[in-house]
N, C-alpha and C positions, 0 to 999 in steps of 0.2 A: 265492198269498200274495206282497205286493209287499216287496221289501226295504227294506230300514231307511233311512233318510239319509245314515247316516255309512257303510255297508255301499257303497250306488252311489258316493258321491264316493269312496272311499279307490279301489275296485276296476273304477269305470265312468268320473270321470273325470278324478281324480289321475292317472292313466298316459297320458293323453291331452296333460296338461298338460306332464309329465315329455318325451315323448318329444318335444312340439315344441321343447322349447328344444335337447335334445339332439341334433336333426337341424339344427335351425335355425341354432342360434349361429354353430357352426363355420364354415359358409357366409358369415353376416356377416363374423365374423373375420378371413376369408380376403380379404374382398374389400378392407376398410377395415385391417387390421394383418395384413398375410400374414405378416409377419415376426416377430412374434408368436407364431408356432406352434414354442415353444423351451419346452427342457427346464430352462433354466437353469443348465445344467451346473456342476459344483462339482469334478470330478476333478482339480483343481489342490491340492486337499486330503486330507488322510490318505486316500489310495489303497487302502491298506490294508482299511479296512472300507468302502470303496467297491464292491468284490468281495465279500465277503461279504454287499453288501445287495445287490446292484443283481443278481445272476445268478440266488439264488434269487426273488428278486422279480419277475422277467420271466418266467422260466420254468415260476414258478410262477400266474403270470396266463396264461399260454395256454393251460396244462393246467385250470386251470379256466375257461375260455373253452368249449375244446373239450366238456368235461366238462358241461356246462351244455346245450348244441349237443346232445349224445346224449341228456342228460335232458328235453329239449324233446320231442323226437323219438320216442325211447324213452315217455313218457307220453303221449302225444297216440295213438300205435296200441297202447300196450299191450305192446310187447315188454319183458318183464323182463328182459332180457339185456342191453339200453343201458341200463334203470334200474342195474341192477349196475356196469354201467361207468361210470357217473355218479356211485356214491356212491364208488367205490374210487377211479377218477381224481379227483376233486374233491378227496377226501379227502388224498390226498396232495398236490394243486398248491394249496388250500386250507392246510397248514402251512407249503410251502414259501413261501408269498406272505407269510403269515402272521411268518413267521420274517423276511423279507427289510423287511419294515414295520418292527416293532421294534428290528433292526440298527440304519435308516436313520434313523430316528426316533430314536435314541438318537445317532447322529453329528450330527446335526443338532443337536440341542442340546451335546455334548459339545465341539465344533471348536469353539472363536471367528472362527475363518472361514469356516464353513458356516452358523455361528449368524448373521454379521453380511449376510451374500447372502441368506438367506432371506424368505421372507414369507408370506403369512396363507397361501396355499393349500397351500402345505408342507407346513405342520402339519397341515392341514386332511385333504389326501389320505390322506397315511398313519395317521392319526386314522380316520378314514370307514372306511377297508378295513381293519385292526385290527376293529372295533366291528361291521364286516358280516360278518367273516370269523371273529369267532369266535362271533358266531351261527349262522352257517352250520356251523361246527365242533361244536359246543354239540348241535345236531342230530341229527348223523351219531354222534357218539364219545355220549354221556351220553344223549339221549331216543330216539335211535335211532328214527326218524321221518323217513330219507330218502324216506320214499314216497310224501312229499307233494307229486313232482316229478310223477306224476299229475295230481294237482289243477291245479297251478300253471300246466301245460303245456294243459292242456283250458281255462283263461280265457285265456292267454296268446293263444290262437287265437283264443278268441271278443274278444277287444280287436284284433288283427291284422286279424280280418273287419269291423270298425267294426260290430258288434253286439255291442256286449261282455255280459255274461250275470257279474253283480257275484257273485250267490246261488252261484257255482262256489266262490269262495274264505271265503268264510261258514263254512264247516264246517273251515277247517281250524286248526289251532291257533296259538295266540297266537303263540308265538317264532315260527313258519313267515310268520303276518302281520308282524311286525317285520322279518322278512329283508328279504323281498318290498318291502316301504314302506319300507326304509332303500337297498334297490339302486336305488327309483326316483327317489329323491331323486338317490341318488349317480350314477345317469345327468343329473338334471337340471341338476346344477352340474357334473357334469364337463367341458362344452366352457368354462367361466368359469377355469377352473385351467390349470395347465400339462400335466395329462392330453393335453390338446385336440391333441399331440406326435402321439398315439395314429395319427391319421388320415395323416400324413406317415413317419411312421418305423418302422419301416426298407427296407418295401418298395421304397420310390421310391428307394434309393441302388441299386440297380442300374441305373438309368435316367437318374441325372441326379448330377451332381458331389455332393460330401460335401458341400460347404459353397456354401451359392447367395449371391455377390457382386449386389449393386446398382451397377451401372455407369449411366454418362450418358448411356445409346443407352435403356435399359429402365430406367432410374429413376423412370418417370412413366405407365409401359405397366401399364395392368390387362385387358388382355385374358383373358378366358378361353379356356384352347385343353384339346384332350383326345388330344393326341400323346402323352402320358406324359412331356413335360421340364419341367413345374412341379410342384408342390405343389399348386394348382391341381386338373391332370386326377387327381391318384391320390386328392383327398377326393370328388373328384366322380363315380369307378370306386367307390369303397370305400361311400360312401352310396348311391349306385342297388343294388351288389350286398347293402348290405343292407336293403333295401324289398324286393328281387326274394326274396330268403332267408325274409323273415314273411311277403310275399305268397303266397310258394306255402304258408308253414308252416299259413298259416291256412285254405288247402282242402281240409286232412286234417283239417281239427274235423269225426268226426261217423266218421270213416272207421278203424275198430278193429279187435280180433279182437274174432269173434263169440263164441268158442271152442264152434259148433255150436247159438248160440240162436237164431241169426237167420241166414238162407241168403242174405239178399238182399246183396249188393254196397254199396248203396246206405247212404247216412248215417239212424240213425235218429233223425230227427227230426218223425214224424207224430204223435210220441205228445202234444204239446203244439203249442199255438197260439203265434207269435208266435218260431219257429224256436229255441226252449230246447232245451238240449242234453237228451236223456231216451234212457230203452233201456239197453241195455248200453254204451253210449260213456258215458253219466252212472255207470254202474255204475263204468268204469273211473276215471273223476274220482273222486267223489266214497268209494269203497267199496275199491278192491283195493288202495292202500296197507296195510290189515289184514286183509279178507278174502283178500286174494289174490287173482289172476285169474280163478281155475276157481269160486273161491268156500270152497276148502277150508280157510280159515284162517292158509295160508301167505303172508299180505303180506309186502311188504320192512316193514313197520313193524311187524310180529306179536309183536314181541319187547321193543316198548320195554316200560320201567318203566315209565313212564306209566299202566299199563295194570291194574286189580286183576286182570280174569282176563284168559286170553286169547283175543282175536276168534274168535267162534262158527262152527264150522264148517258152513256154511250147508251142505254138501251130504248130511249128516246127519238132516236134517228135526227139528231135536229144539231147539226152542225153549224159553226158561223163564218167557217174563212170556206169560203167556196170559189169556184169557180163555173159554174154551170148558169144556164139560161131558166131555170125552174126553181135555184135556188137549191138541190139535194146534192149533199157531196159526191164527189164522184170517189175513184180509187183512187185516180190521182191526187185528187184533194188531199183523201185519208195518209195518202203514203208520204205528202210533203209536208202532212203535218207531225205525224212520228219520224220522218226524218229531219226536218229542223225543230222541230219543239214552237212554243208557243214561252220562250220566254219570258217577259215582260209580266205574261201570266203566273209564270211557275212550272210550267210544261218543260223541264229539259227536253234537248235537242239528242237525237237517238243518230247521232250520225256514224257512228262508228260499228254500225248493223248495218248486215251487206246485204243487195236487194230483194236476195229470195224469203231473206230474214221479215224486212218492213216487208213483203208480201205473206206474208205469213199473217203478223200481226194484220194487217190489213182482212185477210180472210176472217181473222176471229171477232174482227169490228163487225163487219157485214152481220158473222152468226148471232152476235148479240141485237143485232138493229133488224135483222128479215124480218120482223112481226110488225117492226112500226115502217121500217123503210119505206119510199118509193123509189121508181125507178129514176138515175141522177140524168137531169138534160143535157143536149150539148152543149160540149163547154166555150165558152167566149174564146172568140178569138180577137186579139191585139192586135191590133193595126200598127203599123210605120207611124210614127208622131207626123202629122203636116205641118207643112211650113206655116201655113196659118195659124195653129195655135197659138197664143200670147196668154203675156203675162197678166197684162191687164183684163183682159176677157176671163182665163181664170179669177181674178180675184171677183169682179161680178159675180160670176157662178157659186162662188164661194160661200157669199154672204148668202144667196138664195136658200142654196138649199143644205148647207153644211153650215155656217156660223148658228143658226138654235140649237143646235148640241157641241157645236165644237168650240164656237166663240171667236169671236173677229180677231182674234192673234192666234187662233187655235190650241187655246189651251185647257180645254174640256171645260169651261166654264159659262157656256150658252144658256139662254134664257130655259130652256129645256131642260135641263140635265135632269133635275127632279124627278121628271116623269116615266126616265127610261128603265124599263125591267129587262131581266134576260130570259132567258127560256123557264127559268122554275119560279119567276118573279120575285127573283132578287134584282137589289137597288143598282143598278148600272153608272160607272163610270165612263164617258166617252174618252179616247186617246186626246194623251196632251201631243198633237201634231208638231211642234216644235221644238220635241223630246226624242232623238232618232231612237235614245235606246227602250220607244215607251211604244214603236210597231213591229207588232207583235208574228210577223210574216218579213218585215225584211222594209229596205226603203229604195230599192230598185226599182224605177219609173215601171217598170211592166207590171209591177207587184200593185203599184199604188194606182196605176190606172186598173186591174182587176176589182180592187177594194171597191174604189168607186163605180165600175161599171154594175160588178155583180153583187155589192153594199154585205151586210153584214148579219145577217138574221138575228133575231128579230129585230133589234133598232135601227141599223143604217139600210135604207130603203136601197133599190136596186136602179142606178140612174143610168144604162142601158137603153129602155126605152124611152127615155124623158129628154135624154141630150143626147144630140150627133157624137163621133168617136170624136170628131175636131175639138167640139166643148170638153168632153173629158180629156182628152191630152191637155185644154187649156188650167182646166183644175190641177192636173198633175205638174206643169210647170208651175203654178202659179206657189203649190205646196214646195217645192224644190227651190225656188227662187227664194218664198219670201219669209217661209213657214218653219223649214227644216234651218234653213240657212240664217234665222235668225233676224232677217235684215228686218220684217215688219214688226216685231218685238221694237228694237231700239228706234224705228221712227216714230212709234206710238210714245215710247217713254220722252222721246226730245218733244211731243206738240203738248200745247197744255190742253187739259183737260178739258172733254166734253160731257154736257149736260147727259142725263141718262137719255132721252129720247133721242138724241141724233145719234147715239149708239149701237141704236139697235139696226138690225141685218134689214137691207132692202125687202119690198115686198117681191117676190117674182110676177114679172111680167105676164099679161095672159097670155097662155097657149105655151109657157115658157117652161112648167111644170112644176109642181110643188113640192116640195118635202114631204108634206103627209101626204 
């Protein structure tokens, strides 16, 4: 499946464009305004909160420098350990930077003498890193979603290898894509600002006087030399070493733990034509921010809010949107579940991995589940709706065996709800059925006759064997008609109100089959 337009430009070749200037400029600069490379210093002014920005501001840019460095590294093979140290170090050099912005940003405007020196990029910088850094904050503290330094770190390499692979960053979430496309802007004007400092200071003051004079021997001398006594050799040291740092970062794409699925050494990437990342290194991209590495449910993101339930512990074998006659997923199941996601849950939709890909991931489900799995039954087939089926006849069926967890408007409010656990015995919510955007597989008649035919492990039972295919299509119109479409909602709100007892769901007829 090929990706979208906007999906390759933002992620295949916006970063391309980004990075040239940001290697690029600086070198211009240097050659045509070396002197140029100033901070504009202002400490002639209230000193005071010149310390209070200016130390946690640097100090809090290197811890997230560094922090980043591990998070690269750390998701790219899969060690949760650097992921952990990525979101705690960030986490902290991310407020302090954070704090050290606003300071400055506020003396800036506050001083009439810092206000009258200033200009556009001023503002600009410390505006930019405020606005990236409290998304990146926003993240970590509130959706709790640093796992997405997985993801990030597995395209980051394939743009490094100049085969960038855009469908990595596709599935990951919006504020995550905001981050990412606001740091690459803010590399792309940062050699245009007084950032551009960055690449001069303060390393090269060991090397060469605090303050470099223009004299009448070298006033006119643009030599480049790489002795380390200009400004010059230490952008020229500082940009080779970082080409050499993504160059190598980018010959570990493909190179993971297996964690025992795959014995080979070797990158896997045979699964797909055209060198897409697939296998368990795609598993790690795309999947262990919430599954976890092992698969067990334990991601670094397992816990955001974001989430209604939380990510299914693949190594359990116990899936709920099936399609088979026994209830065990099949592949098909597995594959149309990482390829449309489970929204509503939290699950994005992996649609822009192309099929040998989701077969891939599908393989490395299986390896996690062979110990508990069984073999998945045949899967249901869907009949042609008959003319017989009705509406009315649905709504009967309705009350029988779906209003105790769904509720006579179907709004997850049945006299059940209470009761229902999911696979790890947590508190279950049944779907608000008159919520389209709350099913979680789609609201296409064939979808919703599955649901009901082959129910939903472990709470919604499998009504297959209990009612004819007639009665299920009669449920599925009756949800279409009166459920999705809202119309039984507003004839309940126009009658007046009933007693709690004439409320409650029909008994089922005998022989008619029961819910439990």
């Amino acid at each position: 499946m090929k990706s979208s337009f906007l999906t390759n430009f933002l992620w295949g070749v916006y970063p391309y464009l980004c990075i040239t200037l940001f290697l690029a400029v600086p070198v211009i600069r240097m050659i045509y305004r070396p002197f140029g490379f100033s901070t504009r210093a202002t400490s002639l002014f209230n000193r005071n909160l010149l310390g209070v920005a200016s130390l946690p501001l640097h100090w809090g840019i290197l811890l997230v420098f560094v922090a980043h460095l591990a998070g690269f590294i750390g998701g790219l093979l899969g060690l949760e350990g650097w992921i952990t140290f990525f979101r705690w170090a960030g986490l902290i050099g991310g407020f302090l930077t954070l704090f050290g912005c606003i300071v400055a940003l506020a003396r800036r405007f506050a001083v009439p003498e810092v206000r009258a020196m200033s200009q556009w990029d001023d503002y600009w910088v410390h505006g930019f890193l405020v606005a990236l850094l409290t998304l990146g904050l926003y993240q970590v503290v509130v959706d709790k979603i640093f796992g997405v330094a997985y993801t990030a770190s597995s395209w980051l390499a394939s743009v490094a290898q100049f085969n960038p692979q855009p469908e990595l960053m596709a599935s990951a979430s919006l504020i995550s894509k905001w981050h990412v496309f606001l740091a690459l802007t803010f590399f792309a004007v940062f050699p245009f600002t007084k950032l551009v400092h960055f690449w001069t200071f303060p390393i090269n003051y060991f090397v060469r006087p605090y303050q470099s004079m223009r004299t009448d021997r070298f006033k006119s001398q643009r030599r480049w030399e790489f002795a380390l006594r200009s400004d010059k050799s230490f952008l020229t040291y500082s940009l080779a070493a970082l080409v050499v740092f993504f160059g190598g970062f980018s010959l570990l794409l493909g190179y993971t733990k297996t964690n025992g699925l795959n014995k080979s050494p070797k990158p896997i990437l045979s699964w797909t034509t055209g060198g897409r990342l697939a296998g368990m290194p795609l598993y790690i991209s795309q999947c262990a921010r919430c599954h976890g590495l092992h698969g067990d449910g334990q991601g670094q993101g397992a816990e955001s809010p974001t989430f209604a339930t939380l990510p299914r512990d693949l190594t359990a074998a116990k899936f709920a949107f099936i399609s088979t006659d026994n209830g065990i997923a099949s592949d098909a199941d597995l594959a149309r579940a990482i390829r449309y996601g489970l929204v509503p849950a939290g699950m994005p939709a992996f649609a822009e991995l192309d099929d040998d890909q989701v077969a891939s991931l599908v393989v490395i489900v299986r390896g996690f589940t062979k110990q508990a799995g069984e073999a998945p039954g045949n899967a249901i087939a869907v009949p042609p709706c008959p003319p017989q089926a009705s509406v009315e006849r649905g709504r009967e069926l309705f009350q029988q065996g779906c209003a105790p967890c769904h509720g006579l408007q179907g709004r997850g409010d049945g006299p059940n709800v209470g009761t229902l656990r999911d696979f790890a015995g947590r508190r279950l919510q049944p779907r608000d059925l008159a919520n389209p955007q709350a099913y979680k597989v789609g609201t296409q008649p064939e979808q919703i006759y599955l649901r009901v035919a082959a129910g939903t492990p472990p709470t919604m039972p499998a009504f297959q064997g209990t009612f004819p295919p007639q009665d299920l299509w009669s449920i599925v119109k009756f949800v279409e008609a009166e459920l999705l479409s809202g119309k039984l909602a507003r004839q309940m709100a126009a009658t007046p109100a009933k007693s709690p007892s004439s409320m409650e769901p029909k008994k089922p007829e005998k022989g008619a089959g029961s819910f439990e």
